[in-house]
N, C-alpha and C positions, 0 to 999 in steps of 0.2 A: 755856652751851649749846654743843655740838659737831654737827655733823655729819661721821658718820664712816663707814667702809666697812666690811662682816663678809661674806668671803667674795664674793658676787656683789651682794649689795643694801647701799641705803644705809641707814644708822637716824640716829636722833636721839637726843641722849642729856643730857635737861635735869632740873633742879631746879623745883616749882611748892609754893607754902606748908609747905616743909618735907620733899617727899614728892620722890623722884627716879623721874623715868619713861623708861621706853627705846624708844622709838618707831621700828618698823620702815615703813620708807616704799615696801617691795614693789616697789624700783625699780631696775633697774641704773644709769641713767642718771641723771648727777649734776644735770642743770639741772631733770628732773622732781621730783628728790629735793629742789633747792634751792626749787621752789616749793610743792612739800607742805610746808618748814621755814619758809615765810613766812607761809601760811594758820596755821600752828599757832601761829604768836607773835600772830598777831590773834585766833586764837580764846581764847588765856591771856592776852590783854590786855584783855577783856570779863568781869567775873566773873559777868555774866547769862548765861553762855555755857556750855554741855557743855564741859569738856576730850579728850572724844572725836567729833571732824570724823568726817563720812561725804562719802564711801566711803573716807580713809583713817583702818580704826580703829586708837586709839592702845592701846599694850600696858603696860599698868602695871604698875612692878618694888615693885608691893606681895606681898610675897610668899606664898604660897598657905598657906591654913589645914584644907586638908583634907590626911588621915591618913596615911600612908603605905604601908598598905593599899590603899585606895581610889585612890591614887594608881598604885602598881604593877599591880592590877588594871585599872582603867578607861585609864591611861594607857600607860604603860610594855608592857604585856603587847600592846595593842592595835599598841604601834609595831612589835613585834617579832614579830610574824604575819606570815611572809611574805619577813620581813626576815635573822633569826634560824634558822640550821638547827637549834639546839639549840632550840625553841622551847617545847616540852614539857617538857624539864627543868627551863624556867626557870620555867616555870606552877608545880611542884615547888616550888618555891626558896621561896616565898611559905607554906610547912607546917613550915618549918623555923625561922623567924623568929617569937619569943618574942612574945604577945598585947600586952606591954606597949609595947614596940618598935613592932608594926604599927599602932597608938594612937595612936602622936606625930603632932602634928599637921608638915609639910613644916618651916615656920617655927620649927621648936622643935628641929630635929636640926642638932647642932656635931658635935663633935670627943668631947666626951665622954660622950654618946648611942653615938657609935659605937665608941668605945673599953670603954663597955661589953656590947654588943654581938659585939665582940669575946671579953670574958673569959667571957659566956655560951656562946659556942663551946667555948673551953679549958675549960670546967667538964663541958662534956659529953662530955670527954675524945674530942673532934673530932680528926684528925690534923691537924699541920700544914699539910698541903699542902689537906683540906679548908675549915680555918677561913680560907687565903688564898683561895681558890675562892670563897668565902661573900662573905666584904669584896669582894672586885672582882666581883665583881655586882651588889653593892649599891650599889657607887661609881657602878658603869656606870650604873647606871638614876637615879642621880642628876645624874649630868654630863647626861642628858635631860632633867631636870626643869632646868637651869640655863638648857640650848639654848630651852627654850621658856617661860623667861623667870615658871619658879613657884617658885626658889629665887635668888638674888644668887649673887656668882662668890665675893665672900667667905664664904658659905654654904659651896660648895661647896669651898673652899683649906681651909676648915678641917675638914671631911669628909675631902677627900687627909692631909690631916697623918697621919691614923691609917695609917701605915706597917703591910706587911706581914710577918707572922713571920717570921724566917731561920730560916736549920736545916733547910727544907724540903727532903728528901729525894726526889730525881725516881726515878720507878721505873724499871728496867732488867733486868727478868726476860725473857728469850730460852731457848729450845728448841736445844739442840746437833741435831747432827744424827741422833744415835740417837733423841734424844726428837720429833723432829718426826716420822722413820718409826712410833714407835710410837703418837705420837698419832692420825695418819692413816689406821692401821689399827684404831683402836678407834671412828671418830669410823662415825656409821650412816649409810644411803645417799645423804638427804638433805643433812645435816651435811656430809658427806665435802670435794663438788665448790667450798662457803662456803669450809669452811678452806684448802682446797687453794689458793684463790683469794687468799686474803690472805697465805697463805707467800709466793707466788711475786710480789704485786703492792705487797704493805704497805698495803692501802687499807684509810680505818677501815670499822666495821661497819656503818655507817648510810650508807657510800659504795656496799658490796658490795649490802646489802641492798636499795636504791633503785636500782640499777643496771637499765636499761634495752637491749633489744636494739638498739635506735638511739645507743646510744651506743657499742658493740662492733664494731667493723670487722673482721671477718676475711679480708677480702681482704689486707688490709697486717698485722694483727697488732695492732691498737692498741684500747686501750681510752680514750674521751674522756670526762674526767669536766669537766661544767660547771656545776656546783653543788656546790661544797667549802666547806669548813669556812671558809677563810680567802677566800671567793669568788670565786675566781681559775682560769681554766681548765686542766686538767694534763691532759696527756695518757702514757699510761703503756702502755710494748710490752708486749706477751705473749711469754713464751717457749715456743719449740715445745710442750713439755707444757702447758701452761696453754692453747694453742690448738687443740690436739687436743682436751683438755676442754670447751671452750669449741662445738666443733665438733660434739661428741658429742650439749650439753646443746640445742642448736641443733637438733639432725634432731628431738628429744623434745619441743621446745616446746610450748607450750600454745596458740592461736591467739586465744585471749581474754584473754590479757593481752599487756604489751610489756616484764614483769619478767623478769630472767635465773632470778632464784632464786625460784620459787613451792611452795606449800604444796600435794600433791598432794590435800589435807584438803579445803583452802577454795577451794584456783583464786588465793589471794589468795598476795601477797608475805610473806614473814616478816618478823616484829617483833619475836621475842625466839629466841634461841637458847641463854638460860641453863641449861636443866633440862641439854638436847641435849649441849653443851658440856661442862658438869660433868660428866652421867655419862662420857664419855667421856674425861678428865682421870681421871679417878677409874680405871678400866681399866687406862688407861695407864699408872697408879701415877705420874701428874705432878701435884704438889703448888704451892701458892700460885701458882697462875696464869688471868691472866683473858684475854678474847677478845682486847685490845688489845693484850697483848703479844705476838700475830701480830707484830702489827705491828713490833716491836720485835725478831723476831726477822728478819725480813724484812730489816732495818737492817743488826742485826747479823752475820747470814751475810754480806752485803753487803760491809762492814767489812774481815771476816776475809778474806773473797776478795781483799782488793787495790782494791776500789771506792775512788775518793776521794770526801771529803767533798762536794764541789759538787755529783756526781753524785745520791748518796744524797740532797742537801737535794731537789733536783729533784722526783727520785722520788718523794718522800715529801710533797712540797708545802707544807714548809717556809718560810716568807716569810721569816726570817731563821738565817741560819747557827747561830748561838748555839744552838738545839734540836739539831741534829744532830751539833755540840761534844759531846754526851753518850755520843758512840757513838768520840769519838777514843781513848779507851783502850784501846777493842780492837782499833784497829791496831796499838797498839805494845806491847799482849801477846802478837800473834799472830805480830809479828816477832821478841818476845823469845824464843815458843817456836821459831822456827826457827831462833835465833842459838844456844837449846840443843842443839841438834841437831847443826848446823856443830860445838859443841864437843863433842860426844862423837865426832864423825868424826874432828874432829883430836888429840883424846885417842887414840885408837886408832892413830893414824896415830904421833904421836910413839913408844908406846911400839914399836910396831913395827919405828921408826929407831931408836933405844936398844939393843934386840934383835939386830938385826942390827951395828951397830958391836961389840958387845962381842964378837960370834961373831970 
């Protein structure tokens, strides 16, 4: 028998006829915790007795027999309301996961449950970078089912075992600057002020779309975003054109709502921009490219200007470095094209000193 600390409270964590229990004592304070651990060796010292004391109930690490379906719906999806910005995608996630899979009961999923699981992916000729997206949501929503004590941690170690696929190819399609003018003039009146917005900011689509006029300063120029992806507050300048804009759509507003971008349809905010988007790629004659790689291109203009890395992670709201590693190459293609350049000036320059010696 142990008493030990996780986090701010204490728990208990003993053996009883076979059966190991982990009992949380909802306590920060070790002397209350030490006396909740005394009531409970009296109560397992009585076999006429409950093994679950009121009012402290005890949590048994018998592990949970319901589906994993019924799991991720009732539980998992429930914690992530609220929690979760992607929340809707992850409601998704759950149409994509094979009948016989969502069947298992909690207690019956190891390592090669999910490593099949995995080859069901690769058969459905899923990308890599999809079928890693797939496993680490799956995982995630199992590391909560471990936290609240419906799978063991050895459950869950051998759940992580199933490594993710290499080879996975991170995308980095960007807009040069002829193709960002020509997308900008194809994009329709609504569209237009979105994209203009994400050139110049790199915020994702679900940052711009939920963007609110209390969150826009234009006295100072700032746009506050407090509710990000990685939930962390970023705050991000406007440059003069984007504030000008910003200023235009500002006299136009709508007084019924506190969206920047509204639907002059509905009065309501937009939700999808893919029809919008496409045709207007399609105009533009710009091929393989989706709304995110605004973002991407926002990066990379960034990059090529001379921005450093630290700057751009900021920006971009990045939590660590390693993401925005993706965009170091085009610094030092952008210098390689200007160290081409220095050598055709002094190509020119030598043979003009040649030229002249022989005269």
């Amino acid at each position: 028998m142990a008493l030990y600390k996780r986090g701010n409270t204490w728990w208990i964590d003993l053996y009883h006829n076979g059966k190991r229990y982990r009992i949380s004592t909802k306590t920060h304070d070790k002397r209350k915790a030490e006396e909740i651990h005394a009531k409970v060796l009296l109560k397992l010292g009585s076999p006429q007795t409950e093994i679950v004391p009121e009012p402290e109930k005890l949590t048994q690490l018998a592990e949970s027999s319901i589906t994993y379906q019924e799991f991720y719906e009732k539980h998992y999806l429930t914690w992530c309301y609220g929690r979760q910005e992607f929340y809707e995608s992850k409601k998704y996630y759950l149409n994509i996961i094979p009948d016989w899979f969502k069947n298992l009961e909690l207690n019956r999923i190891g390592t090669k449950e999910v490593e099949l699981l995995q080859s069901y992916f690769i058969q459905k000729k899923k990308t890599t970078a999809t079928c890693n997206r797939y496993i680490a949501i799956f995982q995630a929503s199992m590391t909560k089912a471990c936290d609240w004590n419906m799978i063991s941690e050895q459950r869950l170690k051998n759940i992580r075992k199933v490594k993710l696929i290499k080879g996975e190819n991170k995308r980095l399609r960007y807009l040069t600057k002829e193709e960002i003018d020509k997308l900008l003039s194809n994009c329709d009146r609504q569209l237009y002020p979105i994209v203009f917005t994400a050139l110049h900011t790199g915020m994702r689509k679900s940052e711009i779309l939920n963007l609110k006029w209390s969150q826009v300063d234009l006295k100072n120029g700032i746009i506050l975003l407090d509710k990000t992806k990685n939930f962390e507050r970023r705050e991000i300048p406007m440059s003069d054109s984007l504030k000008a804009l910003f200023k235009q759509l500002h006299s136009q507003r709508r007084l019924n709502t506190d969206y920047v971008f509204v639907n002059p349809d509905t009065d309501k905010r937009y939700t999808d921009l893919k029809r919008s988007f496409a045709t207007a790629c399609r105009r533009a004659g710009i091929k393989d490219f989706h709304f995110h790689d605004l973002r991407h291109t926002f990066a990379s203009q960034l990059v090529m200007s001379g921005a450093d890395l630290k700057t751009v992670q900021e920006l971009l709201g990045h939590k660590s470095l390693t993401m925005t590693l993706r965009y170091s190459h085009l610094s030092q293609a952008h210098k390689r094209e200007a160290l081409k350049a220095l050598e055709i000036n002094l190509s020119h320059t030598l043979v003009t000193v040649k030229s002249q010696s022989q005269e």
